[in-house]
N, C-alpha and C positions, 0 to 999 in steps of 0.2 A: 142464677146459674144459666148458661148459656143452654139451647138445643144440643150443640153437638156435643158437650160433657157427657151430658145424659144417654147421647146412643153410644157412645163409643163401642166397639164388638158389636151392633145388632147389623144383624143380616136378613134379606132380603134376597130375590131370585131374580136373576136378569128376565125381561122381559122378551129377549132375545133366544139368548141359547136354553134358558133355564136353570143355570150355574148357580149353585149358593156363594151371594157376595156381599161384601160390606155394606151395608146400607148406603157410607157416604160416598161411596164407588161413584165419579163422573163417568169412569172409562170401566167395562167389563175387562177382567183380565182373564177369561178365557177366549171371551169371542172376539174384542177389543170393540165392538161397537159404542157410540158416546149414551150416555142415558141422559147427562145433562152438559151446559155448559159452564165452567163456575168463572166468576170474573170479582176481582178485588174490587175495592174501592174507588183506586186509581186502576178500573181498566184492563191492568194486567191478567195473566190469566193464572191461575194456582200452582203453586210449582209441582212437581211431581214429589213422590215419596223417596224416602233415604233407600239407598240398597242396600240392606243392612247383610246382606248374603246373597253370591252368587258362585253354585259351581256348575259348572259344565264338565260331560264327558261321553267317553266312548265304546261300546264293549262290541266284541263280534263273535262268531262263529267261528274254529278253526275250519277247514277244510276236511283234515285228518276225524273230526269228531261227529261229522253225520248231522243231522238235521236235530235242531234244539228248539227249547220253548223262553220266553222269561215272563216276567212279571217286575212293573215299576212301580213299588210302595214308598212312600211319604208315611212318617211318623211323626209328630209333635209333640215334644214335653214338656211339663212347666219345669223351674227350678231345682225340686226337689225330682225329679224322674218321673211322674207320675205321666202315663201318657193322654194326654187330651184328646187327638183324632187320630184316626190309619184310614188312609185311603190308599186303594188300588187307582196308580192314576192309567196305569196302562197295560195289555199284556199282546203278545206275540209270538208267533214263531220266525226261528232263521235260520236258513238254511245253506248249508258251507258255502264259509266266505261272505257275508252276510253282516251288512255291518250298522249300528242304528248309533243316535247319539242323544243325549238326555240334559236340560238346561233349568235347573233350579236357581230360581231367583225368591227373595224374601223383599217384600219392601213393606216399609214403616211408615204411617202419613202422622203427618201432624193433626189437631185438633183445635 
């Protein structure tokens, strides 16, 4: 059985920002700092992962509604609904007219 079989899911902390990340992380994907460089056999260099999900969007503040607060949670479930993580990735205030925008992406690496 090869190495990476064996970690697949194990994580590690960037040495940078301190993010929990995939062990087999080249690239931090919060800070995007490199940890390593990976190269095929012929040279090339690893492709990146599937985007198996991305949305993007926008919310704001009316004018008319006075000064607001939010909060950006992330949930994860397996199959059956059971939820695996909640993170708070973000919170704020804004203030009429006031406008922020949020970009969730999912990628998938091979092994």
């Amino acid at each position: 059985m090869n190495r990476r079989a064996t970690t697949v899911g194990k994580t590690r902390s960037c040495p940078h920002c301190k993010a929990t990340i995939l062990e087999s992380s080249a690239v931090c994907p919060a800070c995007k700092h490199h940890l390593r460089f990976e190269r095929r056999s012929s040279g090339e260099p690893e492709p990146a992962g599937e985007v198996a999900l991305k949305v993007s969007g926008q919310f704001s503040r009316q004018a008319t509604h006075g000064p607001g607060e939010y909060s950006v949670v992330v949930v994860i479930r397996d199959a059956r609904g059971i939820e695996l993580a909640r993170k708070v990735i973000g919170v704020g205030g804004l203030a009429p007219g006031d406008e922020r925008s949020v970009d969730l992406t999912v990628e998938i690496f091979n092994q």
